[in-house]
C-alpha positions in Angstrom: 89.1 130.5 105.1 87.1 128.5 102.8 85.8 125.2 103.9 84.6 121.7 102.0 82.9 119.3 104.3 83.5 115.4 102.7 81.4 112.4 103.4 80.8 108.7 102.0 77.2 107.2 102.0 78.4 103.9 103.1 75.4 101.8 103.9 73.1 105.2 105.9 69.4 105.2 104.8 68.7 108.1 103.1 66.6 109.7 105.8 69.5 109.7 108.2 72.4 110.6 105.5 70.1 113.8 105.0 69.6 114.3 108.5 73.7 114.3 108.8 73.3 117.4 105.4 70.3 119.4 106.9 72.4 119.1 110.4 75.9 120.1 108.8 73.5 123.5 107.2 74.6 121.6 103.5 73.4 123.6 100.4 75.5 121.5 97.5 76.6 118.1 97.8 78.7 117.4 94.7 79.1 114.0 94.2 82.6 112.3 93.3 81.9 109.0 92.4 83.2 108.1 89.4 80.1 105.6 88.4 77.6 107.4 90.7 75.5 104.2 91.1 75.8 101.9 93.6 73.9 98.0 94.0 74.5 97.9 97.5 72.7 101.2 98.5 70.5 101.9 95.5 69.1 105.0 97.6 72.4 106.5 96.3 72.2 106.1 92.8 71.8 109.3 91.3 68.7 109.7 90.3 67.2 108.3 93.4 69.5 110.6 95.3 68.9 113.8 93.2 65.1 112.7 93.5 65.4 112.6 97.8 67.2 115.9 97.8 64.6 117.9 96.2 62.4 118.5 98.8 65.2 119.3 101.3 66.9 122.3 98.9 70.1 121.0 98.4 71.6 121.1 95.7 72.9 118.1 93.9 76.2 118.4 91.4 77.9 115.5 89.4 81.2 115.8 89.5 82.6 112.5 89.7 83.6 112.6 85.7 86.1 115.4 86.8 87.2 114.3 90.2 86.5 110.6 90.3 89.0 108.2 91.4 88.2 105.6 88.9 89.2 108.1 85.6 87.7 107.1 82.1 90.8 108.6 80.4 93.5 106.4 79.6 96.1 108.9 80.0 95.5 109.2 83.8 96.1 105.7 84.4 99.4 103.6 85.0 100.3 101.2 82.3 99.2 98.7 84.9 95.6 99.8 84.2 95.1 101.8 87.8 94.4 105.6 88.4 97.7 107.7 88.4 96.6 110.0 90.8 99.0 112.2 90.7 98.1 112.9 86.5 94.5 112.8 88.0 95.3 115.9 90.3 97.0 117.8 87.8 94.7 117.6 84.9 92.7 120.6 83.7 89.2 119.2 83.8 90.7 117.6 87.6 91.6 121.3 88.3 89.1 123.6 86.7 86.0 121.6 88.3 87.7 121.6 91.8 88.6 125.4 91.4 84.4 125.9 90.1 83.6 123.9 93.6 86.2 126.0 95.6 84.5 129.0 94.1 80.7 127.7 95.2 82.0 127.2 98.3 83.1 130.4 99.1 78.9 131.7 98.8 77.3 128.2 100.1 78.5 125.3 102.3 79.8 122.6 100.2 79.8 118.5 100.8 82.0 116.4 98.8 80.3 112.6 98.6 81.5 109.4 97.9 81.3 106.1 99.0 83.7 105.1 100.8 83.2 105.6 104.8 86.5 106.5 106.0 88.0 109.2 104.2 91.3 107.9 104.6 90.5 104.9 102.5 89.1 107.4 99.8 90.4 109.3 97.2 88.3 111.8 98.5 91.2 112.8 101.0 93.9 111.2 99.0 93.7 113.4 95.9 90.7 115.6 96.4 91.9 117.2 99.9 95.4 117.1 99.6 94.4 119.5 96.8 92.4 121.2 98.1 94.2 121.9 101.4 97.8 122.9 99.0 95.3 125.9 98.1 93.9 126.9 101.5 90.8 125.4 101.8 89.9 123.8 105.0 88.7 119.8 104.4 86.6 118.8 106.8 85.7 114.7 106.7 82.1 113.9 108.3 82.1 110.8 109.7 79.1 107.4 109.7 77.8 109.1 112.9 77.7 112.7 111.0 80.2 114.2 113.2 82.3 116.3 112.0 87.1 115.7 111.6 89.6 117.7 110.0 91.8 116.1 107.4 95.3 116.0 106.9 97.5 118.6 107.7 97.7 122.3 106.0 100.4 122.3 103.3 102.3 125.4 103.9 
């Protein structure tokens, strides 16, 4: 069975969020984040991140246009404003980026990364791995202290 590891940067250093990737044996983190920028940990904003991963060979992939939680399109939104994310889930970009991640995961192991700490506050495990888990694929959430908890249940 395939499996996607998740985790959110919350406030780690850098040195110990790559310690939690070398540790886990990560070789892409794909990053989820809709605005993949952050004021409160600038050691996350992409380019500083992509620039810290370099020597470590990992792999970095944006990905948070596809599979953010915050969508840019206004057709995936409510008429409130919010993200619908049950358009989010079933659009094609939403679905053929997540099916190209499935794909890498299956030759290389494969972190999701967002912000958010706890998965279950994320959309992360909201959208991203209740997807992923309705197409067999085994979503493992990393938690602050880099260890390692299943998601939600298997959808038969």
């Amino acid at each position: 069975m395939t499996e996607i590891l998740t985790i959110g940067h919350s406030n780690h250093s850098i040195d110990e969020f790559l310690r939690i990737l070398k540790k886990q044996a990560v070789h892409l983190l794909v990053d989820v984040r809709s605005d993949p920028h952050s004021r409160y940990a600038p050691q996350f904003n992409r380019r500083n991140l992509e620039r810290s991963l370099e020597p470590t060979g990992i792999e970095y992939r944006y990905a948070g246009a596809s599979l953010g939680g915050r969508p840019k399109d206004p057709a995936l939104l409510t008429c409130e404003g919010k993200p619908d994310y049950d358009k989010l889930a079933s659009s094609e970009q939403f679905q053929t980026e997540l099916r190209a991640i499935v794909d890498l995961a299956a030759r290389g192991r494969v972190c999701l990364m967002c912000s958010e700490a706890d998965p279950m506050c994320c959309h992360r495990e909201s959208v991203v791995g209740r997807i992923l888990r309705s197409w067999k694929v085994k979503v493992t959430h990393l938690s602050p202290d880099g260890m390692s908890h299943g998601g939600g249940e298997s959808t038969p």
